[in-house]
N, C-alpha and C positions, 0 to 999 in steps of 0.2 A: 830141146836141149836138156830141158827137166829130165827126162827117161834116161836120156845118155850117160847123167850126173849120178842116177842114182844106180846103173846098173855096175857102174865105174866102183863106185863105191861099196855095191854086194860085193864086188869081189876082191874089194881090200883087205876083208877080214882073214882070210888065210895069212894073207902077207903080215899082218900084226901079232896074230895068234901064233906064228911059226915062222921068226925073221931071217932073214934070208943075207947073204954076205954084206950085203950093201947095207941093211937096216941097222945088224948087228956093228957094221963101223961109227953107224951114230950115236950105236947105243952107246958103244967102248966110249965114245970120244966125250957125249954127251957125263958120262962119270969121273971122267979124267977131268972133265974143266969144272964140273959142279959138286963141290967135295960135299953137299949133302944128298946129292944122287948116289943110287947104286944097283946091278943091276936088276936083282930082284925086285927092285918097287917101280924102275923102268919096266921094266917085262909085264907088271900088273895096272898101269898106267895104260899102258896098249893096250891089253887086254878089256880092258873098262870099254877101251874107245871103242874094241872091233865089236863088241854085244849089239852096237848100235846099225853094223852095217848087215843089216837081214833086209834084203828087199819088200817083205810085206811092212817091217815097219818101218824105213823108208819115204813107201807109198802112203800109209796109212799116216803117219806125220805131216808128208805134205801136205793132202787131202783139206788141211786145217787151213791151206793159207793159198796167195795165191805167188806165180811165178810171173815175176818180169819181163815184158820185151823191153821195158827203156832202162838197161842195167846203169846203178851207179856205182863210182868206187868208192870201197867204206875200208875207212882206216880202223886198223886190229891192234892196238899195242896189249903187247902181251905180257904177261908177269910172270918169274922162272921158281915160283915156290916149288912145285910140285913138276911132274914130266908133262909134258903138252897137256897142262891146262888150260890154254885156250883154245882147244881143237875144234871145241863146240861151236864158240864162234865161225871160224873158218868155214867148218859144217850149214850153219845158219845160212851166209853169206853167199856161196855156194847154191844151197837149195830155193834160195830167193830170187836166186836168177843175178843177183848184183855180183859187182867184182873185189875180190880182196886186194888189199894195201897192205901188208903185214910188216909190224916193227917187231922183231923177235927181243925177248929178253937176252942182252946178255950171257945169263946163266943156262937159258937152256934156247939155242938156236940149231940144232943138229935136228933133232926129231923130225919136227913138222916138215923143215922142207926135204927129207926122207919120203915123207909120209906122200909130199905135192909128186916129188919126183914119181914115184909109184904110180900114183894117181894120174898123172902126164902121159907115162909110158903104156894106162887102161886105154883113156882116153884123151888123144892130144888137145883134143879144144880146152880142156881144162885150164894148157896155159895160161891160155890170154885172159882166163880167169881168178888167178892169183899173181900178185906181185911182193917184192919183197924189196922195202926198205931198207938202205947201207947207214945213210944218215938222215937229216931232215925229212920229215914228210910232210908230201907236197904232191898238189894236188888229188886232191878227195872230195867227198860232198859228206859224208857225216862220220861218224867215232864211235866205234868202242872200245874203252879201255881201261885197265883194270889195273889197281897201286895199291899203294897202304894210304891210309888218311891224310897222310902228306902230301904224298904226289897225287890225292884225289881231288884236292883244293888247287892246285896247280894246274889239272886237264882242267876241271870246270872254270877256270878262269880262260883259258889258254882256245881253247875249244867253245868257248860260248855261244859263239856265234853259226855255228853247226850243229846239225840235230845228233845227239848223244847218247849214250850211255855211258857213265862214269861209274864203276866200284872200285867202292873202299874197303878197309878191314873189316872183315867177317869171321865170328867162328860158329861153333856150334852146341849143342848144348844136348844132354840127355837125361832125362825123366823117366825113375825108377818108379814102376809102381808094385800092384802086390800079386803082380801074378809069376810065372816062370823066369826067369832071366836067362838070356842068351848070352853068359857072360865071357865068354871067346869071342862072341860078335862083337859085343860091346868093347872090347879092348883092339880088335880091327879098328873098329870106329875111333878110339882114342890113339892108335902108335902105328896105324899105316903111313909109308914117307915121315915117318917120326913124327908124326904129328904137326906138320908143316903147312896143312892145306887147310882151306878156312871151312871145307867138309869134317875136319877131323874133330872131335870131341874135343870139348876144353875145359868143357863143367859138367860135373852131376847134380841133380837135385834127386836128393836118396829121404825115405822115411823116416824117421828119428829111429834113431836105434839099430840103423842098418849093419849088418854083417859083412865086413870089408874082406872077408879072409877068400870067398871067392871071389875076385877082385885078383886080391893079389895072387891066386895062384893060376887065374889066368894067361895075366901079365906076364908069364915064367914063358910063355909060346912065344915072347919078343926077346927074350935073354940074349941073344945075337945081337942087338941093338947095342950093348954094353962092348962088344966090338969095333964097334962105330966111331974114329975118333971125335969128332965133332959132340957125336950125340953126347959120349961120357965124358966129355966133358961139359956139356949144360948139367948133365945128373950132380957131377962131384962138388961144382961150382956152387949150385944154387942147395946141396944137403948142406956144405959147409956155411952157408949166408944162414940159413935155417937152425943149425945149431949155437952159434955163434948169438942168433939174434933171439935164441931159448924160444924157435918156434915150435909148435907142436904138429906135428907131420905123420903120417903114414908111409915107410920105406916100402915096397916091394921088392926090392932091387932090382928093379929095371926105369923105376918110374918114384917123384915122387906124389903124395896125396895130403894135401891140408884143406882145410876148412876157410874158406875164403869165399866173398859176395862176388870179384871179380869174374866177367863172364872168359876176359882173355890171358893166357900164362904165357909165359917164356917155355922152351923145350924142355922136356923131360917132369913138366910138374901139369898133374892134374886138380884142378879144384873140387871143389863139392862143399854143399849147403844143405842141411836139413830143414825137412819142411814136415810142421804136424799135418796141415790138408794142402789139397790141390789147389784150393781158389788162393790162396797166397803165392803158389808157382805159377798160374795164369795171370797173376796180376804183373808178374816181375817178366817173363816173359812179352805179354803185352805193352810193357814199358821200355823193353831194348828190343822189339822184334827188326828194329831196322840195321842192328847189328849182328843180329844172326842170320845163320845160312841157313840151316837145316837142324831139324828137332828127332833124335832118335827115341823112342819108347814105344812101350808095349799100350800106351795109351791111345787111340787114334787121333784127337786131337789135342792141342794143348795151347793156350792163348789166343786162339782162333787160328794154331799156323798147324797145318798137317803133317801128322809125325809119317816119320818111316821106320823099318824095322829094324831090330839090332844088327850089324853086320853088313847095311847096305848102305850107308854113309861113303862111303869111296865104288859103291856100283849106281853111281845114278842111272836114269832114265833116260833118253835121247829130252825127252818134254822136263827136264827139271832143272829151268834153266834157273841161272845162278844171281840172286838176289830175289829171284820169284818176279821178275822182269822179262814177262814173252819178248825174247830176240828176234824172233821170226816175226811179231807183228810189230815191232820198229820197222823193220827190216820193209815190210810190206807197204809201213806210212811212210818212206821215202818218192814213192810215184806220185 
């Protein structure tokens, strides 16, 4: 069944990289119900996912774990920040051999079972290997699920009593240091999905003395974004809170930039903190590393968490899973 799974899945990737009538309806539909969708950051959202369906790696990811014959059903609720953010899971669940229960978010329910149907039509046994919740879910044997810190005290209460994964708010952070800057990459990393996904940049930790001007005229590659109702409106909202309240800010005009210890913003504002050395940026990262995702910089490590490079914060890895939580060996401790 393993082999059949992942040969199914080699050859989803045309279908995501090049959508086809059917996919392109969920897309349309999936922008129409989620007014911070749209389709260029759908279309790079799939794209992400299809990097992952290469059959050597694949194999080579399985290779790490092992495949079930006694499959269980594991509940997937899923969170609609971003386009099939939870696909990874599903992916996981799937290659473990267990079977999916899927609660779709509200905001984005179109995509994924797109993506199952496709996946049905490679191969049918697939079926009986995803399910998808209307309302309650009910009967399962474990949970992954993924909220804001609200509803993450909620699953963990709610779910206790089955083996879990629960995440909370997450964002991510990026650490300047003194060599070249990737600074188009680095503004991917802060304004892809507008900044919406807890991959996305929400703080810098810049040198004292840092030069903001490349910065901001990177930022000018998102100027469309100002387009965006929703988005210009966080911009105009939160410049006017800022003047008003005689803050000191850095405009780009697409984004704004102040000086702030906060690791998390509202849309359209990026933070950043100067630091004379490194070991005071390890210390602060090592102190909220359970609220970040993911560390972008030119440094290779940083608080002890493994950075990645500028520009790859929205290309993860098949193996980079989300909290730094191997899914696949939950996955495997349920037998």
């Amino acid at each position: 069944m393993k082999l059949k799974i992942i040969n199914a899945l080699s050859d989803l990737a045309p279908f995501l990289n090049c959508p086809n009538e059917k996919l392109n309806v969920a897309i349309d539909l999936s922008v129409k119900e989620n007014p911070w969708f749209d389709r260029d950051s759908v279309c790079l959202a799939l794209k992400a996912l299809a990097k992952w369906f290469n059959k050597e790696v694949l194999e080579e990811f399985c290779d790490r774990y092992d495949f079930t014959d006694n499959p269980k059903t594991v509940a997937v609720i899923c969170a609609g920040n971003i386009p099939s953010v939870n696909f990874h899971d599903l992916l996981c669940v799937l290659l473990s051999g267990n079977r999916a229960l899927l609660k779709l978010s509200s905001l984005d329910n179109r995509l994924i079972p797109a993506i199952v149907d496709k996946l049905v039509e490679i191969e049918p046994l697939i079926r009986d290997k995803v399910l998808f919740a209307e309302g309650k879910i009910e009967g399962f044997d474990a949970v992954i699920a993924t909220g804001s810190n609200n509803t993450s005290r909620y699953f963990n209460y709610y779910f206790s009593k089955y083996p879990h994964i629960i995440r909370h708010s997450r964002s991510s952070i990026a650490v300047i240091g003194d060599r070249d800057i990737d600074f188009k990459g680095l503004m991917a990393d802060v304004l892809t999905h507008k900044g919406m996904g807890c991959r996305n940049i929400s703080k810098l930790f810049v040198p004292r003395g840092f030069d903001f001007m490349p910065l901001v005229e990177a930022s000018k590659d998102y100027a469309f974004l100002m387009d965006h109702n929703k988005y210009r409106n966080n911009y105009d909202y939160h410049k006017a809170i800022f003047i008003m309240n005689n803050v000191a800010f850095v405009d780009s005009g697409v984004m704004l930039m102040m000086e702030n210890k906060d690791l998390f913003t509202p849309v359209s504002v990026l933070n950043y903190e100067f630091y004379d050395n490194l070991k005071s940026v390890e210390d602060m990262v090592e102190m909220d590393k359970d609220n970040i995702q993911c560390v972008v910089s030119d440094i290779e490590f940083v608080g002890g968490m493994k950075t990645i490079g500028f520009g790859k914060a929205q290309q993860p890895e098949i193996y980079d899973y989300a909290d730094n939580v191997d899914t696949m060996l939950f996955l495997n401790s349920l037998n």
